[in-house]
LUMMAR-509571 format. One record per residue (C-alpha): residue number from 1; x, y, z. Coordinates in steps of 0.05 Angstrom, whole numbers, plus 5000, padded with zeros to 4 digits. Layout:
BEGIN
   tiba      x      y      z
    NUM      X      Y      Z
...
END
This chain:
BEGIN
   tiba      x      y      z
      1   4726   4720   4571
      2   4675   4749   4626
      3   4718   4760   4688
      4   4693   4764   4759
      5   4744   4792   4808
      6   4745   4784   4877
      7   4779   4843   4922
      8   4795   4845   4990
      9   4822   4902   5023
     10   4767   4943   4985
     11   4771   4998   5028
     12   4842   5009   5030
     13   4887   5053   4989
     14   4906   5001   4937
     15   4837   4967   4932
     16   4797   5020   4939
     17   4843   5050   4874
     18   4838   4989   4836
     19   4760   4993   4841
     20   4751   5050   4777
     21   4802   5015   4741
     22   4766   4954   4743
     23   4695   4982   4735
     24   4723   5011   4670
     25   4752   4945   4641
     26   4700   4910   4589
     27   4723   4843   4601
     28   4709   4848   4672
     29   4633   4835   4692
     30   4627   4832   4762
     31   4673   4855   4818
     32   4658   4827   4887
     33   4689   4862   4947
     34   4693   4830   5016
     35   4685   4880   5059
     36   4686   4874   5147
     37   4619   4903   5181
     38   4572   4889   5231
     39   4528   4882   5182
     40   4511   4879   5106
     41   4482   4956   5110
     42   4546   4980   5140
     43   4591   4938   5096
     44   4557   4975   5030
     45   4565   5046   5067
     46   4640   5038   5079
     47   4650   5019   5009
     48   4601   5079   4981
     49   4645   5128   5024
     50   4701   5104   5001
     51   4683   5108   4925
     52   4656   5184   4941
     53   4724   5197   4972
     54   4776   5165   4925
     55   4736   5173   4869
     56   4678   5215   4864
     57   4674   5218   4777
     58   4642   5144   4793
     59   4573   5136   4777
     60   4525   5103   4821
     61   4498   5062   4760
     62   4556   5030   4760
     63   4564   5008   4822
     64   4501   4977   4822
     65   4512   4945   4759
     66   4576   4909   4765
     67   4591   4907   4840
     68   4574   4866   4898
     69   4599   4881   4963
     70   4594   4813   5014
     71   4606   4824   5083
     72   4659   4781   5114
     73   4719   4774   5150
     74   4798   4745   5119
     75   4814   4720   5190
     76   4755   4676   5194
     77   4745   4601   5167
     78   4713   4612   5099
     79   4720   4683   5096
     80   4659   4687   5153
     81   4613   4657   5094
     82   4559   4622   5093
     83   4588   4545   5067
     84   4538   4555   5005
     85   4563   4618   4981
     86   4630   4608   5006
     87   4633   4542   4940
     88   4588   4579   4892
     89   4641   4632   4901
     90   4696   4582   4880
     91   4662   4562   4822
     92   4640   4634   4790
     93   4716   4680   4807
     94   4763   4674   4758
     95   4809   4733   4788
     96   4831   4733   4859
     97   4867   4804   4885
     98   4888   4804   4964
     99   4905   4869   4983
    100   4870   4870   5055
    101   4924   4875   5109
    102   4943   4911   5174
    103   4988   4967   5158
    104   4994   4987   5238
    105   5084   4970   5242
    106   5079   4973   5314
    107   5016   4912   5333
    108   5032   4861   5372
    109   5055   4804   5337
    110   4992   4759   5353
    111   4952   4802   5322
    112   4987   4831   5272
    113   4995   4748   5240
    114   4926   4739   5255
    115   4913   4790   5189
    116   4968   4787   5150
    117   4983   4710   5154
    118   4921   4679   5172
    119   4878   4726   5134
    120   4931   4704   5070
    121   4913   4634   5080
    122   4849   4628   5077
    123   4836   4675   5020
    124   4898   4629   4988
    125   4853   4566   5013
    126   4797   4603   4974
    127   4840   4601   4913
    128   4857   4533   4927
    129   4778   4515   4929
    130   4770   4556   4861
    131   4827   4516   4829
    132   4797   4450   4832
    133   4729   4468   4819
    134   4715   4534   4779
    135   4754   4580   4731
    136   4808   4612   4762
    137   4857   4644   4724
    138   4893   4680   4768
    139   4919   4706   4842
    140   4948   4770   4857
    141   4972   4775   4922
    142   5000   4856   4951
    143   5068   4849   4982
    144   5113   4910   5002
    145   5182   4924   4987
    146   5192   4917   5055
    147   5201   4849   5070
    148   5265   4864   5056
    149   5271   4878   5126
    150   5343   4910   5143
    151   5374   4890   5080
    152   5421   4945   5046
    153   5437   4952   4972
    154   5402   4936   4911
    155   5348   4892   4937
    156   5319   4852   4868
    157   5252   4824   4855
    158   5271   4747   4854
    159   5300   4757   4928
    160   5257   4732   4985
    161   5291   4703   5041
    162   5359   4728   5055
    163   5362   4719   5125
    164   5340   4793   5144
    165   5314   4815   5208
    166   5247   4863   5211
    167   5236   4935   5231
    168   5172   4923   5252
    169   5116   4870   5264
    170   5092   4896   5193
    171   5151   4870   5150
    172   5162   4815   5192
    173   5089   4784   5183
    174   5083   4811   5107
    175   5148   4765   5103
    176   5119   4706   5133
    177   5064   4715   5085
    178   5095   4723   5015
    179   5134   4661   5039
    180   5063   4623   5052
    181   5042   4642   4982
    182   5101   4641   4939
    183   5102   4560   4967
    184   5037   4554   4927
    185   5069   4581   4861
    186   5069   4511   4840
    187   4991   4488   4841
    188   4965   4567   4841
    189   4968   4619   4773
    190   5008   4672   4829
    191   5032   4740   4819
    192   5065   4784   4874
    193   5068   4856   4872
    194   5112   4898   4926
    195   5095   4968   4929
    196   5149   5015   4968
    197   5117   5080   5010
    198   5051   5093   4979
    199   5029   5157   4976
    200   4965   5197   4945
    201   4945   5205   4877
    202   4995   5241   4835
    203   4942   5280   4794
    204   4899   5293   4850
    205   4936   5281   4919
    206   4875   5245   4945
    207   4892   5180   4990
    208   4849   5153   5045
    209   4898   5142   5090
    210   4956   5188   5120
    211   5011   5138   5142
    212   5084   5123   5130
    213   5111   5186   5099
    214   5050   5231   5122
    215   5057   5228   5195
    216   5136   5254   5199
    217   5115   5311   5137
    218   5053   5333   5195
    219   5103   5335   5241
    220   5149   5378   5200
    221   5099   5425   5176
    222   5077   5439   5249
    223   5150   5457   5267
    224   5163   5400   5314
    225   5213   5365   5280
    226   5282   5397   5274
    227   5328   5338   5265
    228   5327   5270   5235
    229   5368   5209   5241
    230   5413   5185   5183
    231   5442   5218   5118
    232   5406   5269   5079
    233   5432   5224   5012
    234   5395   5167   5034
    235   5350   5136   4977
    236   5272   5144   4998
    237   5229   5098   4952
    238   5159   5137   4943
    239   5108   5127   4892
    240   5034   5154   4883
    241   4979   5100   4889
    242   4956   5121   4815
    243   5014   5088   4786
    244   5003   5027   4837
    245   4939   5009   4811
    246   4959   5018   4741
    247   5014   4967   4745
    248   4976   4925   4782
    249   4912   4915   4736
    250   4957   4926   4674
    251   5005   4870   4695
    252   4950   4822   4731
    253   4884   4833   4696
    254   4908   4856   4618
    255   4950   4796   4608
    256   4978   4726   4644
    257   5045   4740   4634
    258   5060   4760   4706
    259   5035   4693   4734
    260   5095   4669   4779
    261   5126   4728   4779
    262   5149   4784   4835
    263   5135   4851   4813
    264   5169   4918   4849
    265   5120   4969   4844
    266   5171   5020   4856
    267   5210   5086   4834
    268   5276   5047   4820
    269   5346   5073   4809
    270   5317   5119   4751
    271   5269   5167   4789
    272   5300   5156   4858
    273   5304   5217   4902
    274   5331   5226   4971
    275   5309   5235   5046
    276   5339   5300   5044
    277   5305   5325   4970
    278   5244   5301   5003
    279   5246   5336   5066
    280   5273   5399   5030
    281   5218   5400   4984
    282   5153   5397   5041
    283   5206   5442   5073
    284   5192   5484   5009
    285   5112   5481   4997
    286   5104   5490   5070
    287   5148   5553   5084
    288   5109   5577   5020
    289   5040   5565   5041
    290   5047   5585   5123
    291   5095   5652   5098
    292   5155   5634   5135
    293   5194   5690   5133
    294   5265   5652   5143
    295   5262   5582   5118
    296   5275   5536   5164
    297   5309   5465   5148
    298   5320   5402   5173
    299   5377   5380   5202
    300   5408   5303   5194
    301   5454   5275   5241
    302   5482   5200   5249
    303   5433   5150   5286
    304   5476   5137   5335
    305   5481   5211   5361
    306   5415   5226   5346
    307   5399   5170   5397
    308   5438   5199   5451
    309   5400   5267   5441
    310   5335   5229   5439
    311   5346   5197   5513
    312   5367   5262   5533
    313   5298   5299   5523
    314   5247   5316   5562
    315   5165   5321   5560
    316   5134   5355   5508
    317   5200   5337   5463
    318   5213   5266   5483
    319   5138   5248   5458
    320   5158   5277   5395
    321   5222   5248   5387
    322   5180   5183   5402
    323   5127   5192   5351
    324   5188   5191   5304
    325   5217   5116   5321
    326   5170   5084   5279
    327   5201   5116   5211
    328   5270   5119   5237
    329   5287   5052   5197
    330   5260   5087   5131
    331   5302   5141   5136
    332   5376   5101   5159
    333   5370   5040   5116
    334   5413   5059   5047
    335   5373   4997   4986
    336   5353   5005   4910
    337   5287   4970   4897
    338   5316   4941   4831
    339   5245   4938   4784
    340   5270   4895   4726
    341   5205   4862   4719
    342   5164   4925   4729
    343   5190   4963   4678
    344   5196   4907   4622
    345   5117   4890   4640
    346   5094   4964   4638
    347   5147   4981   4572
    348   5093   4981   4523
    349   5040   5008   4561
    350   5061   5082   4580
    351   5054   5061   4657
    352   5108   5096   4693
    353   5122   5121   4760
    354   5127   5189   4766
    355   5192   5229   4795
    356   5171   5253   4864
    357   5186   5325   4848
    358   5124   5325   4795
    359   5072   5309   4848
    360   5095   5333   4916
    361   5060   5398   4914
    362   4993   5362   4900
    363   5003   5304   4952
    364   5015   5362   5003
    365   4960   5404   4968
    366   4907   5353   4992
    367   4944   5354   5067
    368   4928   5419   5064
    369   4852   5417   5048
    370   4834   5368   5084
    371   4875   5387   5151
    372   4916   5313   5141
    373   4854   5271   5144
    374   4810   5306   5186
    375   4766   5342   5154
    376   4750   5271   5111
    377   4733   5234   5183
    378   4694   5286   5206
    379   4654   5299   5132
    380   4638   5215   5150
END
């Protein structure tokens, strides 16, 4: 069967990753990326950069051969398409993957649903159209782990709503979303994948964005952070954007097994590692590489006392302190992503996630070279 997938969120971490995997897939012909720009030029020259950044080994031939980038927009009726493209898109995808999203946790509400929700319906509306009057064959929507909100213990794949309240605007409208598309399960070939913290490439650290676990590692590194909230034996779920796109066109676009299905693309109880092995290995690399003579560590104390300090500070430190609230849910909240599906989808395949202490040194590596991101804006 020819395939022709359709990709939003082609500039992101996950899309942009799934891109070479699908380029190098022989059933797939054509892989059509909607893409946001003022106009069709600049569309194309965020998805070239993109490629050159992620990954470079691509050749240009291919590109030209098997993709086609169409400028448009999730939060607008029809995708922002013309009405006549918008149908004869219906009737030639037979692969739908929505990965665009706003990953800001701290948007306003408003806008933060405007993306995540209303950008999920009407790409779902798109699959809808495709149903009844092409050759769809499947939807792939990307979830987190996350909209597991404040829930502790071992959190499972078949669990959606359990009454949990949200860290952030984030969670709460990737929630409301999953709910919105797991409804259409019934009329819609669906499959949900929830990825935990994504970080770079495990082989070669490169990521396109720094977010999540970068910004309190930065912080770290530049000697600003001397305590955190919570236990040092908390469970951190982290996994390299490498094995994310794996499991994703493994699962979704080798076979149609995962239809209806929720897939955690996540370490799991067998390579889980803790806040505090975390922070004591950047501790490590980063003592290494700037020749601290006395290694410094981190220090964790209980939320509620690390509060108290927090309202105590001043300044300089209170801005800090304040940079840090964001994460401080990620690093209190004590859950097991159980991956039951996950690893009886990827058993035959040799897809696995990598343990954290394999890939650190290259994650941070790439930090390093590229000065957290900016030496990659400014190259742009």
């Amino acid at each position: 069967m020819n395939k022709v997938v359709f990709l939003t969120g082609a500039t992101g971490l996950v899309g942009g990753n799934l891109i070479p995997r699908i380029l190098k897939d022989p059933s797939i012909t054509r892989l059509i990326l909607l893409v946001r720009g003022n106009s069709d030029i600049e569309a194309e020259k965020r998805v070239h950069e993109m490629i050159k950044s992620l990954s470079p080994e691509i050749d240009q031939s291919q590109i030209e051969k098997h993709i086609q980038v169409v400028r448009g927009d999730i939060t607008l009726d029809r995708l922002g398409f013309l009405e006549s493209f918008y149908n004869r898109l219906a009737t030639e995808v037979t692969h739908i993957i929505h990965s665009a999203a706003t990953v800001q946790f701290q948007l306003p509400l408003e806008c933060a649903r405007l993306v995540n929700y209303t950008g999920t319906r009407n790409v779902m509306t798109l699959a809808q159209h495709a149903q009844q009057n092409g050759r769809l064959k499947g939807v792939a929507y990307i979830s987190t782990a996350y909209i597991s909100g404040d829930r502790t213990g071992r959190i499972l794949e078949t669990e959606l709503d359990c009454s949990q309240k949200f860290a952030n605007t984030y969670e709460r409208t990737k929630f409301e979303s999953e709910k919105l598309v797991w409804q259409l399960t019934s009329e819609l070939p669906i499959t949900i994948f929830r990825p935990s913290i994504i970080v770079g490439d495990s082989k070669t650290g490169r990521t396109s964005v720094f977010n999540v676990l970068y910004p309190p590692l930065k912080l770290i590194s530049h000697k600003l952070v001397r305590i955190l909230p919570g236990s040092r034996y908390t469970p951190l779920d982290v996994v390299p954007v490498d094995f994310v796109a794996d499991a994703i066109h493994s699962i979704f676009l080798k076979t149609d097994e995962g239809i209806g299905k929720i897939y955690h693309l996540t370490a799991g109880g067998e390579n889980s590692i803790t806040t505090g092995e975390v922070i004591d290995l950047a501790m490590d690399y980063f003592n290494t590489i700037q020749k601290t003579e006395h290694s410094q560590r981190i220090r964790f104390m209980p939320l509620e006392q690390y509060l108290e300090v927090k309202q105590s500070l001043q300044g300089h430190a209170r801005r800090v302190w304040q940079a840090m609230e964001t994460y401080e849910p990620y690093l209190c909240v004590n859950r097991l992503f159980d991956n039951a599906n996950t690893r009886s989808a990827l058993e035959r395949t040799g897809i696995t996630a990598p343990v954290f202490e394999e890939y650190y040194q290259t994650i941070l590596q790439y930090c390093n070279q590229t000065d957290w991101g900016k030496r990659l804006k400014r190259a742009a």
